[in-house]
C-alpha positions in Angstrom: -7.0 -105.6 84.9 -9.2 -103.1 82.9 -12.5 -106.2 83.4 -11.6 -105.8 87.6 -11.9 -102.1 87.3 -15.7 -102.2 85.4 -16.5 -104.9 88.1 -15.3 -102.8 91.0 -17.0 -99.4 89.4 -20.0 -101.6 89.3 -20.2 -103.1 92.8 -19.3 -99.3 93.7 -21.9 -97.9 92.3 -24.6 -100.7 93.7 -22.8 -99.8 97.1 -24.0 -96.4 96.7 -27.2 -96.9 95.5 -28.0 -99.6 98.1 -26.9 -97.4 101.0 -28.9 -94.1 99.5 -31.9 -96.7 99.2 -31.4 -98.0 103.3 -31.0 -94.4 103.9 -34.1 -93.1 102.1 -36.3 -96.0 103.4 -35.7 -95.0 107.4 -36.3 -91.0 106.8 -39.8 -91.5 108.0 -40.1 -88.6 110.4 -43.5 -87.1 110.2 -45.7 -90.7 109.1 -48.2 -91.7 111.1 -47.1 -95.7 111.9 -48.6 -98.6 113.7 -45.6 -100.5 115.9 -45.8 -104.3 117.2 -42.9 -104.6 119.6 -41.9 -108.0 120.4 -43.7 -108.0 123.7 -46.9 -107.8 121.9 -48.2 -104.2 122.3 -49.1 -101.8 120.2 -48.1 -98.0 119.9 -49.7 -95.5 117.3 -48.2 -92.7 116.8 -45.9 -89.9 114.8 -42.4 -90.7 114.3 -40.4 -87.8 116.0 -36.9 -88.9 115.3 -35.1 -91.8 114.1 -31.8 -93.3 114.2 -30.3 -96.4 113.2 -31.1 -98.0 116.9 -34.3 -95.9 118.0 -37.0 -94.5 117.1 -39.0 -91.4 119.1 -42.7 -91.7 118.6 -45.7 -89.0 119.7 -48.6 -91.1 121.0 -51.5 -88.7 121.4 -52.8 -88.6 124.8 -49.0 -90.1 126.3 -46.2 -87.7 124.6 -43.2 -89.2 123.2 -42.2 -92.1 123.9 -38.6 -93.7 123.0 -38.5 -97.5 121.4 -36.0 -99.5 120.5 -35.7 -100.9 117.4 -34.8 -104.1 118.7 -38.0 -104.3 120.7 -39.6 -103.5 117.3 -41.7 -106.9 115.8 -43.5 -104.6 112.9 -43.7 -101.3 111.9 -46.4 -100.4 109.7 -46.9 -96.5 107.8 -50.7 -95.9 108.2 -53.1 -93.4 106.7 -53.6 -90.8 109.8 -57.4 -91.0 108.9 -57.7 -94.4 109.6 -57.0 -93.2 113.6 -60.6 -93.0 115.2 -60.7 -92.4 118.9 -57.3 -93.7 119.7 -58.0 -97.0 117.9 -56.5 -98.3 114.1 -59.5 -98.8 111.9 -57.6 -101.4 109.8 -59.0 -101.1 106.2 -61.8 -103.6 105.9 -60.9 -106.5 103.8 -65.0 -107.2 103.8 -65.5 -104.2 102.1 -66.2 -105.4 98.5 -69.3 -107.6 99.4 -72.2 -107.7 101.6 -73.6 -111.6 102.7 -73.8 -112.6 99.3 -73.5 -110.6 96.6 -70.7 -108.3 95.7 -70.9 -104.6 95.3 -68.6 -102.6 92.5 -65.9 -101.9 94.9 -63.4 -104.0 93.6 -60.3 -106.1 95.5 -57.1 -105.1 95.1 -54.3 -107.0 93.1 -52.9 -109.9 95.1 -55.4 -109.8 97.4 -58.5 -112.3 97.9 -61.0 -114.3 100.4 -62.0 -117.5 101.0 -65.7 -118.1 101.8 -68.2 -120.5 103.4 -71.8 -120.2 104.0 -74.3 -122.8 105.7 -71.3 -125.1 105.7 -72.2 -126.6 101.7 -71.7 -122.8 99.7 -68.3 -122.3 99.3 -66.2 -119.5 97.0 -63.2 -118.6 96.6 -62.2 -114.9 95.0 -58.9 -113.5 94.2 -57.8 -109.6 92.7 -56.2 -110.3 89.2 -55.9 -106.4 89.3 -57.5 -103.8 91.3 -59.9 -103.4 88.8 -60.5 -107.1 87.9 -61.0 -110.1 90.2 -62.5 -114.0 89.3 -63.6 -116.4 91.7 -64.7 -119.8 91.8 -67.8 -121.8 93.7 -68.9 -125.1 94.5 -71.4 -127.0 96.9 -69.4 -130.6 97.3 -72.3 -132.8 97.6 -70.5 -135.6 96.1 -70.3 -136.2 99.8 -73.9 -137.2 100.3 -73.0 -140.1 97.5 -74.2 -138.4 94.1 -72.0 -137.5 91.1 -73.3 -134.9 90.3 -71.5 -131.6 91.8 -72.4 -127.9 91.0 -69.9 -125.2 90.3 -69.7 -121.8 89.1 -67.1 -118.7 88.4 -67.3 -115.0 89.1 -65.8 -112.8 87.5 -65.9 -109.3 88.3 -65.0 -106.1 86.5 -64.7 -103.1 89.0 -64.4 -99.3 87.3 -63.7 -96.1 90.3 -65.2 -93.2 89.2 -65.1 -90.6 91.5 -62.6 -89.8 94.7 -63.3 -93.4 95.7 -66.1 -93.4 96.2 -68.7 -93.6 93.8 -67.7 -97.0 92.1 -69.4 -98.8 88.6 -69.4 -102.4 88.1 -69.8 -106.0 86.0 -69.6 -109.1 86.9 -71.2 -113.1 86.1 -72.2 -115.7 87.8 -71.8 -118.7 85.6 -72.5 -121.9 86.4 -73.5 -126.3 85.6 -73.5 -129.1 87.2 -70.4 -131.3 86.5 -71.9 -135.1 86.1 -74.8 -133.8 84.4 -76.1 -132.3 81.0 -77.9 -129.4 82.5 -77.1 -126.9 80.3 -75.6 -124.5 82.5 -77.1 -121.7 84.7 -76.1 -118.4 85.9 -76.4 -114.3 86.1 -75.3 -111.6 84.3 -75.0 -108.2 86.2 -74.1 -104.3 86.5 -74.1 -102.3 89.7 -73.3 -98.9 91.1 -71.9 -98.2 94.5 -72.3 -95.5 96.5 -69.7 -94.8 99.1 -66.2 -96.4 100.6 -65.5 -99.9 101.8 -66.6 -98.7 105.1 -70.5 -97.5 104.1 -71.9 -98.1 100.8 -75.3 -98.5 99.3 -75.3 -100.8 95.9 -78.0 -101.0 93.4 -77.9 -103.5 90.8 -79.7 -105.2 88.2 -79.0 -108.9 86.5 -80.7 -111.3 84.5 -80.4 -115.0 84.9 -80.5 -118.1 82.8 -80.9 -121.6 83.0 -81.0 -124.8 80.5 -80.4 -122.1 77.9 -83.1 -119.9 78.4 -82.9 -116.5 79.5 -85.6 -115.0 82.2 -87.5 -112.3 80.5 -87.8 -110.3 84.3 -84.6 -108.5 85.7 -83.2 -109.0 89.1 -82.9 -106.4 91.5 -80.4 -106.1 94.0 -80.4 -103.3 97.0 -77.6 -104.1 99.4 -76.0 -101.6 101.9 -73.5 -102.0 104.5 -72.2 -99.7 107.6 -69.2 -100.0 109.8 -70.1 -99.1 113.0 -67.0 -99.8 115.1 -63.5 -101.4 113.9 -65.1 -105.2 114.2 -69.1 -104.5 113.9 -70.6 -103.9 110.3 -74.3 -104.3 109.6 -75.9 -105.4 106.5 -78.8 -105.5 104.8 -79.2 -108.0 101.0 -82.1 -107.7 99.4 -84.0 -109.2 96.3 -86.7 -108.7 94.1 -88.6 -109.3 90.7 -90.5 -105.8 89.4 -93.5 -105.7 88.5 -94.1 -110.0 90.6 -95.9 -109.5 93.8 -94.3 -111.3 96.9 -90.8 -111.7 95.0 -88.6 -109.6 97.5 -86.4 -111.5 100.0 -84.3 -109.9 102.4 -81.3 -110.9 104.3 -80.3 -108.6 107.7 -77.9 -109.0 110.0 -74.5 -108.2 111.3 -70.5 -108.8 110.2 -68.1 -109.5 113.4 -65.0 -109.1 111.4 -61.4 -108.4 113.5 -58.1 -107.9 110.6 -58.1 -112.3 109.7 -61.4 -113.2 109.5 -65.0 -112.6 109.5 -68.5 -114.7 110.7 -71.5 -113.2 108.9 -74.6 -114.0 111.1 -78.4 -113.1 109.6 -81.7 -114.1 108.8 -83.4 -114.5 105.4 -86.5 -113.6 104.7 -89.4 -112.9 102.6 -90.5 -109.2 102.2 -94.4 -110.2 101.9 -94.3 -112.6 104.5 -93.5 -110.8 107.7 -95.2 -113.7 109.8 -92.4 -116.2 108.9 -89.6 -115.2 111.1 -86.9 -116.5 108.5 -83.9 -118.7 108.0 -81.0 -118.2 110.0 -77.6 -117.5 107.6 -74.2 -118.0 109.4 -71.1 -117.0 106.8 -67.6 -117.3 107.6 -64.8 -115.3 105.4 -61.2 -115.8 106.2 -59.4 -112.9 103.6 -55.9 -113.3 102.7 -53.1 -111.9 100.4 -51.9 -108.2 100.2 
């Protein structure tokens, strides 16, 4: 008798806490939300009033409008800022890289991309934590008939330093060639970004090595992107060796990138050159995760 009485105070008390819980979770009056109702339209807006069957939104430009909950397919809080011109700028899952190299904005936990460029580069990059993220590379030419296949990992180190948006960063590009005893390549790197995952500017320096020898020149990188509408960014990747004339290559171009996916469209091109038009680059980055 005494054990049913500690089992019923128990369930009582998970009662309680389970209905204070549902209760807390629908007093959102006053967040800005994004709703999917079942029909496939979207409403942003303020939430009014709710009730355990409706929910009384305040669309700017329309008033309030009443929606039933059963109509509702997905109801998301947003960040009222993120409202420009009557349209939800989702935030950009593209935001941590430009067409190739990364900045020192870093992806958040659980959350990651898959990437392909001119069909052979592939990588794939996942957020251990949001300051901490590792990827992995290959070019599969085993399918041409050879053995010998290239990879590489990227790990990333990612440090905020200021309201968001002034970012430091580490990462590697290590590398060999599986089939073969090449001794390994790669890149060793720092950056600073300048900005949100929006805009940024991102200087960094690196110095590679192959077959165990280190080059005695840094790298430089100067990469900058800007979101010009919610699907347009525009981006500009460029490289060069101080101090080595006609070392700079560019890459410019453009992101078309709606919430699932992105196609990364460009030309590369050397700096010194300017009577070589360039090589057309064609990227395309499906994100996924949180």
């Amino acid at each position: 008798m005494k054990m049913f009485r500690v089992l019923f105070l128990m369930f009582s008390v998970v009662l309680i806490l389970s209905a204070y819980n549902s209760v807390a979770a629908q007093d959102r009056t006053g967040d800005t939300v994004r709703i999917t109702t079942t029909d496939g339209n979207i409403l942003l807006g303020v939430i009014e009033q709710e009730t355990d069957t409706q929910i009384v939104l305040r669309v700017e430009g329309i008033g309030e409008i009443t929606v039933q909950k059963s109509n509702i397919r997905n109801l998301q809080v947003i960040d009222p800022d993120r409202i420009k011109d009557g349209e939800y700028w989702f935030e950009n899952p593209q935001g941590t890289r430009y067409f190739f190299a990364p900045n020192a904005i870093g992806l958040k936990k659980g959350s990651g991309y898959y990437q392909n460029a001119w069909i052979l580069f592939n990588n794939l990059n996942y957020g251990v934590s949001d300051n901490f993220s590792l990827g992995a590379g290959t070019i599969p030419i085993f399918l041409f008939g050879t053995a010998a296949v290239p990879f590489w990992i990227l790990p990333k180190l990612s440090i905020p330093v200021s309201n968001d948006n002034l970012h430091l960063g580490a990462g590697a590009l290590i590398g060999g060639v599986i089939g073969e005893d090449s001794g390994g390549f790669g890149l060793f790197y720092g950056n600073t970004t300048i900005g949100d995952r929006d805009k940024n500017l991102t200087i960094g320096l690196g110095y590679a090595y192959a077959g165990g020898t280190w080059s005695n020149t840094p790298l430089i990188n100067i990469s900058g992107l800007y979101r010009s509408s919610m699907n347009i960014q525009w981006l500009a990747e460029i490289y060069f060796l101080p101090g080595i004339e006609e070392s700079g290559v560019g890459i410019f171009g453009g992101r078309w990138a709606p919430e699932r996916f992105a196609v990364d469209f460009g030309l590369a091109t050397p700096l010194a050159n300017f009577d070589f038009i360039g090589v057309p680059w064609l990227g395309v980055t499906i994100p996924f995760g949180n």
